[in-house]
C-alpha positions in Angstrom: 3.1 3.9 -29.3 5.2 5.0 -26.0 3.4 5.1 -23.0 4.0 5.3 -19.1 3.2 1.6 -19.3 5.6 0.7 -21.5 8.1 2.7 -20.3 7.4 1.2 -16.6 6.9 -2.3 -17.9 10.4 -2.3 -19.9 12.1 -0.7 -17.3 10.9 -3.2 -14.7 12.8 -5.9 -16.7 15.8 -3.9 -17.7 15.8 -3.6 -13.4 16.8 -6.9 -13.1 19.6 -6.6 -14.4 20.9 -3.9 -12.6 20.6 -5.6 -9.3 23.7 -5.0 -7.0 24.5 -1.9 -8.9 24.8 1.9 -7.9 22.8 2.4 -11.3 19.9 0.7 -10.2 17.8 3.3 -7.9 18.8 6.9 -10.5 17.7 4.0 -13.7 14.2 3.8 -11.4 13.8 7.4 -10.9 14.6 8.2 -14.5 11.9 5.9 -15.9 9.2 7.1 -13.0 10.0 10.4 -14.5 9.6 9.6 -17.9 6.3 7.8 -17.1 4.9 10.9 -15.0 5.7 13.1 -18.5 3.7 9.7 -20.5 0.8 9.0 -17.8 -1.3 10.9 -20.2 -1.0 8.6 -23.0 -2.8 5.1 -23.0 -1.6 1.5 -23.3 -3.1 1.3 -27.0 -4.9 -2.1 -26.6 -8.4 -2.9 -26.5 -9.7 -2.5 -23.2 -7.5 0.4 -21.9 -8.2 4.3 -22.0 -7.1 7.2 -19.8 -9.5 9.6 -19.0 -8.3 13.3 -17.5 -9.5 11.5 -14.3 -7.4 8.8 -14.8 -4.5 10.7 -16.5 -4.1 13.3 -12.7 -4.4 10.3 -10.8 -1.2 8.1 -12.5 0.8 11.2 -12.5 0.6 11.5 -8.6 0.6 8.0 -7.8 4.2 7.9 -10.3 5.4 11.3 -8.1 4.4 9.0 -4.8 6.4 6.0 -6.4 9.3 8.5 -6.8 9.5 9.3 -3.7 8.7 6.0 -2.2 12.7 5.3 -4.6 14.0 7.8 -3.3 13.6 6.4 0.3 14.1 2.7 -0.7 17.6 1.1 -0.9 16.6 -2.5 -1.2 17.3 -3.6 -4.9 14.5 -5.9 -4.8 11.8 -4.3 -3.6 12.9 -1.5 -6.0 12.3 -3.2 -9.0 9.1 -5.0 -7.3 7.8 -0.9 -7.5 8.3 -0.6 -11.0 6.2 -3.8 -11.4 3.7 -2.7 -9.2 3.8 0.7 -11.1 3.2 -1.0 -14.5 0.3 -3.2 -13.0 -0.9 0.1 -11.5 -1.4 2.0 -14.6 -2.5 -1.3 -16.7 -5.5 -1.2 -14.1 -6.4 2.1 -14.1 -6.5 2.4 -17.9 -8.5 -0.8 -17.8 -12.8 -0.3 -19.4 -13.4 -3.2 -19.5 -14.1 -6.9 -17.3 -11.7 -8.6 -18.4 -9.4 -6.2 -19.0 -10.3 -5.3 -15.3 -9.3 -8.9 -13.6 -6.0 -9.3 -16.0 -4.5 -6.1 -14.4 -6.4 -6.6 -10.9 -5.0 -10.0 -10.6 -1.4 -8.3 -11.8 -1.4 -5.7 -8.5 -2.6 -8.6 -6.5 0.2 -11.1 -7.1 3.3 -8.5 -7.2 1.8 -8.0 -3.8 2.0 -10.5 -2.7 5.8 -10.9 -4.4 6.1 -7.6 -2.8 5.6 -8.5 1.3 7.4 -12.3 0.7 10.8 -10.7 1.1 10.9 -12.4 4.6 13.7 -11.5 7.6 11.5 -12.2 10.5 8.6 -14.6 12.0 6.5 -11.2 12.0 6.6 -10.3 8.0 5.9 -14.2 7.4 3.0 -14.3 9.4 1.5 -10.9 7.5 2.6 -12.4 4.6 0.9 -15.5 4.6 -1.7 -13.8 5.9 -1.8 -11.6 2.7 -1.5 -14.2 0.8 -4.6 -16.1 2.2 -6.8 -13.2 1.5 -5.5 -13.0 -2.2 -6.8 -16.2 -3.1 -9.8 -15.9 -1.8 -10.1 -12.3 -3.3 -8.9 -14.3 -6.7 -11.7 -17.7 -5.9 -14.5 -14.5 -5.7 -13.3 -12.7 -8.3 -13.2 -15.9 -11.0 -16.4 -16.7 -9.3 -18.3 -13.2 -10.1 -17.1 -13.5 -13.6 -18.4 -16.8 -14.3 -22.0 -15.9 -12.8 -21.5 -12.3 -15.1 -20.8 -14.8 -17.6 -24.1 -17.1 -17.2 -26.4 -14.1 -17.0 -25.0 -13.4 -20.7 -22.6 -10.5 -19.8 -19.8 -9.9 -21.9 -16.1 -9.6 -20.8 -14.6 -7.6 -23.7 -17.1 -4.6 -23.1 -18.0 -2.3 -19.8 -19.9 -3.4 -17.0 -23.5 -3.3 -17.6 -26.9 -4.1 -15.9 -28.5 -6.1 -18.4 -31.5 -7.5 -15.6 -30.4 -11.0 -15.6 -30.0 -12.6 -11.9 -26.9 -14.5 -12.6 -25.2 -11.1 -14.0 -26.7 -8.9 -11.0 -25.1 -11.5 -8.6 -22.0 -12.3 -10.6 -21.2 -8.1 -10.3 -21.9 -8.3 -6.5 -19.8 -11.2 -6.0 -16.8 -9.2 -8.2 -17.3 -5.8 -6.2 -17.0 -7.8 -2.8 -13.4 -9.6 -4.3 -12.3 -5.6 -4.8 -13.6 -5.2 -0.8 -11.2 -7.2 -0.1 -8.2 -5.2 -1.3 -10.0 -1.9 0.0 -10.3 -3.5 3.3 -14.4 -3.4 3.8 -15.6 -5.0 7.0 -16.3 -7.7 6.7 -13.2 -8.2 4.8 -10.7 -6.5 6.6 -9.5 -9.4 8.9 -5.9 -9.7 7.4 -5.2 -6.5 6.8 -4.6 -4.9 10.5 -1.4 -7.8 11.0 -0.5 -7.8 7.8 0.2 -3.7 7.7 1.7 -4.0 11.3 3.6 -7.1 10.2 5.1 -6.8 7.5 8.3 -4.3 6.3 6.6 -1.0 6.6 7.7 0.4 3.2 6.2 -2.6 2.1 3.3 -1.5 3.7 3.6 1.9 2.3 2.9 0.6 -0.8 0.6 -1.8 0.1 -1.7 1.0 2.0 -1.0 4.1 -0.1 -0.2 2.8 -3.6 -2.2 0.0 -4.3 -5.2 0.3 -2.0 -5.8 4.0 -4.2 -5.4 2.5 -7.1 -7.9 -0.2 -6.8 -10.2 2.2 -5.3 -10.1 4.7 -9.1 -10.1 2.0 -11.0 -13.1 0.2 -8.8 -15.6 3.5 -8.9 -14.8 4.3 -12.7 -16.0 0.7 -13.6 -18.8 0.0 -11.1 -20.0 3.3 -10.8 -22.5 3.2 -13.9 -23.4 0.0 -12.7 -24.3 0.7 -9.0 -26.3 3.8 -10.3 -28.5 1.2 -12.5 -29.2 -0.7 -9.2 -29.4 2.2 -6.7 -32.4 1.1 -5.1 -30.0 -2.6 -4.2 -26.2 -1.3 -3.8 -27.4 2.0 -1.3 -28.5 0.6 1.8 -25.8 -1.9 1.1 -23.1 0.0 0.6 -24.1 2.3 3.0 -23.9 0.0 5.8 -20.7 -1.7 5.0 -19.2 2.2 4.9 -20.4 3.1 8.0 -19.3 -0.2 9.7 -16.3 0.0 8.3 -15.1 3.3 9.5 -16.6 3.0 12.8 -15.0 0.0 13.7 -11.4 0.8 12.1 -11.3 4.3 14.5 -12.5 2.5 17.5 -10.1 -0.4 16.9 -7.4 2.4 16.2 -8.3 3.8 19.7 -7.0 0.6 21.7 -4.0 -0.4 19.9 -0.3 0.5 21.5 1.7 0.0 18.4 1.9 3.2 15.9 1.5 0.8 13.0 -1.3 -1.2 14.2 -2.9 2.3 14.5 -2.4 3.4 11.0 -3.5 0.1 9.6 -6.7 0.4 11.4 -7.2 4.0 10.4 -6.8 2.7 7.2 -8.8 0.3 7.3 -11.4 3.1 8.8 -10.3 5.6 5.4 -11.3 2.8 3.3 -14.8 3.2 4.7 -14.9 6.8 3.5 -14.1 6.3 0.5 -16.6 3.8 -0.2 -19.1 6.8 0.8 -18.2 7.9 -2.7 -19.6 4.4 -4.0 -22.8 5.2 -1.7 -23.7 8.4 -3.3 -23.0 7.5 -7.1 -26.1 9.3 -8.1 -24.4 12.8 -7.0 -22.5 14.5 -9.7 -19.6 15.2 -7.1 -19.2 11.6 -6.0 -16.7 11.5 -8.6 -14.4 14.3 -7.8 -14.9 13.4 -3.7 -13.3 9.7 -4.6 -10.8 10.8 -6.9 -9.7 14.1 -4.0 -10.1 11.3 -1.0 -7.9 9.0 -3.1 -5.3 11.6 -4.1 -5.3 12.8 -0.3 -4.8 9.6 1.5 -1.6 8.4 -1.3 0.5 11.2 -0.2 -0.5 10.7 3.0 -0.7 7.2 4.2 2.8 6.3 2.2 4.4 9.6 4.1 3.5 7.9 7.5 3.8 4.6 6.8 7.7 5.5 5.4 8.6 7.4 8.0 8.0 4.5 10.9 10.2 2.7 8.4 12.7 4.6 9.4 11.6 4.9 13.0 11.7 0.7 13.3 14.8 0.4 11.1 17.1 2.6 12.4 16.3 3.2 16.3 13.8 0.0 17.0 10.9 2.3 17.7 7.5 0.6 17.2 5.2 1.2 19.8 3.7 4.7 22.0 5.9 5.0 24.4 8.9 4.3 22.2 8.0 7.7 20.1 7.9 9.6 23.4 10.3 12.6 23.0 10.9 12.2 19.5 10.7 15.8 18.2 13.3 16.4 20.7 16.1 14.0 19.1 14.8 14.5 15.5 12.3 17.3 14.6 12.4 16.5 10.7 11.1 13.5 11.3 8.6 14.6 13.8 7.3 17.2 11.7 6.9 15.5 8.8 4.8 12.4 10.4 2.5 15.2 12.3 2.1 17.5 9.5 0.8 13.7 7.9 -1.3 12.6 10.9 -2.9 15.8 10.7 -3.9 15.7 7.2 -5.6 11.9 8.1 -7.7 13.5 10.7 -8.7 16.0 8.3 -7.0 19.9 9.5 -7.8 22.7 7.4 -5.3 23.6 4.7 -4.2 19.9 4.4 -5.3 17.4 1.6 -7.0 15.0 3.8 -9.2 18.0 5.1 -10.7 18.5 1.0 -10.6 15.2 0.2 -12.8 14.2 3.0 -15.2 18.1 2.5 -15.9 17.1 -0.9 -16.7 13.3 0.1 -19.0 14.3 2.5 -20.6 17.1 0.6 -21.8 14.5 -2.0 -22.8 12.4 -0.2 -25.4 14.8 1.5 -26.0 15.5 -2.1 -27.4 12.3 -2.6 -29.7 12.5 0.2 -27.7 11.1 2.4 -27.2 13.6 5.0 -27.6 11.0 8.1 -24.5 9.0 6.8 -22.7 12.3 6.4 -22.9 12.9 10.0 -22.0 9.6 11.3 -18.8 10.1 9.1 -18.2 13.6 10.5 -18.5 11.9 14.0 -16.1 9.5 13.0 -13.9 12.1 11.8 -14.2 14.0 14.4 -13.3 10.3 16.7 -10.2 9.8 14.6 -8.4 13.0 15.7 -8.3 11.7 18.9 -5.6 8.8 18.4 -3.8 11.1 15.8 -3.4 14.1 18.3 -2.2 11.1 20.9 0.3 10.1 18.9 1.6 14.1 18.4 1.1 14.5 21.8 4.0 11.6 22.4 6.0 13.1 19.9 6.3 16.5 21.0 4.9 16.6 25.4 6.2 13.6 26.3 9.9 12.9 27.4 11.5 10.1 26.1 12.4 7.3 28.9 15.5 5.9 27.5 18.0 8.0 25.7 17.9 7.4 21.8 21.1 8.8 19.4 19.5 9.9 16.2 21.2 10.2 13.4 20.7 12.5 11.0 18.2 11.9 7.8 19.9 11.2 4.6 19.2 14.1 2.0 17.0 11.3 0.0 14.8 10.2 2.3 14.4 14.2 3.8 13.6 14.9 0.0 11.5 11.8 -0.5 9.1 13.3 2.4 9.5 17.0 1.0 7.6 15.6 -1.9 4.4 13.7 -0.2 4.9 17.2 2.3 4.5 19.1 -0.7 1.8 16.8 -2.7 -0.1 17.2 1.1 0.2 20.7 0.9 -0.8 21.7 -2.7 -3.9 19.5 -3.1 -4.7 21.1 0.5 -5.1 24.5 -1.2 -5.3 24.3 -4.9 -8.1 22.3 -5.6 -9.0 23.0 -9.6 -6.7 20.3 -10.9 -8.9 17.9 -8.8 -12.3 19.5 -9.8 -11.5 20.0 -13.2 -10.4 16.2 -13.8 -13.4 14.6 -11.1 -16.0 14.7 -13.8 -14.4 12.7 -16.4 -14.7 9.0 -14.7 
């Protein structure tokens, strides 16, 4: 049976050998597109399914990929997207444990693949970095299975409370190895230098592409699970949320560089959507992870993208560097505010939904305390956004800068998250009618 998996899989080794060629980046796009018409369809082994869910939420992370090709003209890192994109379906189809750490493992080490394309003494250190945090994501992750295993779970089927210790632990011990790739204080040490650090399309994907796609795949396993033990994984996962995003936006506050900003308000939109996690027993806990998750691909790649092109082409990495910007190049500025006001949640903007419906279950659950101190944070965040558009467009810039203008792939590239931005910040059925179906 053809899928979007197959499609992506074969395609990532057909890449290879189109290395060096002109036919490399159209050959990418063409099998992204084919996948995106596919992402319905499952991988046909044991272990995978796509739920409607599932099935909305490939389609836009493939779109994302496409535009993330569209901006990209290393060969290499390329055909290291169409691995990651294969990985990235395998794990959101994936309903079972073991199932669940072959493809988790998958995302992790193409990764790492991913941000070892080294130029400079920066993107080694956030690799290695990155690289650190793996393996102990990986030692957690073997270790949680074996407890599972001891308590008498079974890998081959879904993720169960059976009441045994050793399989009650053994889940704990797996859901804190996914922390790690979401960034939950207090695993979040590598991931401020290694987002700053390393290539920032790298980071694009690293941020917006697979933190999303752990996060799906995360709540459509564990979500049964944590409702079994509510009375355990609430206060829990409650405080690690609330720590989380309040110490990512103050962090975020006190930083000069733009992206040692976003990777602490990442770091900080990784607490919200473990909110979702929080108030499982709400019926729209669903729908406000899969919306938050939908939201913040669009946008955190769009940002994250565009100071790619900020750093590569005019050097420009920290505050006073953007100062003036909209001045020299007002595509570019317009596209990252538009972006940076989507992440602090403006009306008519995904980020705004993503974060309405969040909240709004989690006062559904009874939670209504925890929704405010998210609202507060929220509220905190638009502070460093707004100074950021406040260098772009009321500042003037110290040194003059000769801009260039944007090639018509890389303008189109951000029409698309623009556009992905805008839509799921109006149209919301899509997201509503899919949210149910974890």
């Amino acid at each position: 049976m053809i899928s979007a998996f197959s499609i992506l899989f074969a395609a990532a080794l057909l890449s290879l050998l189109l290395h060096r060629t002109k036919f490399l980046q159209p050959f990418a796009l063409l099998a992204l597109l084919g996948s995106v018409l596919l992402s319905g369809s499952s991988i046909g082994l044991c272990g995978f399914a796509a739920s409607p869910a599932v099935t909305l939420f490939t389609a836009v992370m493939l779109i994302v990929l496409i535009a993330f090709v569209l901006h990209e003209k290393n060969d290499t890192t390329i055909t290291q997207s169409l691995f990651l994109a294969a990985a990235s379906v395998a794990l959101l189809q994936s309903r079972t444990m073991l199932a669940f750490i072959i493809s988790f493992e998958s995302v992790s080490l193409i990764s790492i693949v991913l941000v070892s394309h080294i130029t400079t003494k920066a993107e080694a250190e956030g690799a290695v970095k990155m690289f650190i945090a793996g393996a102990i994501a990986t030692g957690m992750l073997l270790l949680g299975a074996a407890f599972y295993l001891m308590g008498g779970g079974v890998l081959d089927e879904k993720i169960a409370a059976n009441g045994n210790l050793f399989s009650l632990v053994g889940v704990f011990v797996i859901l804190f190895a996914v922390f790690y790739k979401l960034t939950i204080v207090p695993m979040h040490g590598w991931a401020a230098d290694t987002y700053a650090l390393v290539r920032h399309s790298h980071a694009a994907l690293l941020t917006g592409v697979a933190k999303t796609v752990v996060a799906v795949t995360a709540f459509s396993l564990f979500a049964p699970f944590l409702a079994q033990t509510i009375e355990l994984s609430v206060p829990l996962l409650v405080t690690l949320a609330v720590v989380t995003m309040t110490l990512g936006n103050f962090m975020a506050l006190y930083q000069k560089k733009i992206a040692r900003i976003l990777a602490y308000s990442s770091i900080a939109q990784a607490g919200y959507m473990l909110l979702a996690f929080a108030a499982v027993k709400s019926g729209y806990a669903s729908t406000g992870l899969l919306y938050m998750a939908i939201a913040y691909i669009f946008m955190q790649t769009a940002v994250f993208l565009v100071l790619d092109t900020l750093r590569r082409k005019y050097g420009m990495q920290t505050l006073e560097d953007l100062k003036g910007l909209s001045k020299g190049n007002s595509l570019l500025a317009f596209f990252f505010t538009v972006q940076l006001f989507s992440l602090a949640g403006i009306p008519l903007l995904a980020g705004f939904l993503g974060k309405a419906v969040l909240f709004y279950a989690v006062v559904d659950a009874g939670l209504w305390y925890i929704a405010l101190i998210a609202l507060l944070n929220s509220a905190l965040s638009v502070g460093y956004y707004a100074w950021i558009v406040k260098h772009l467009y009321f500042d003037d810039a110290k040194e003059s800068v000769a801009f260039e203008p944007e090639s018509r792939l890389r303008v189109i590239s951000q029409l698309i998250l623009l556009g992905g931005t805008l839509y799921f910040g109006i149209f919301a059925s899509l997201v509503f009618a899919a949210g149910k179906s974890f």
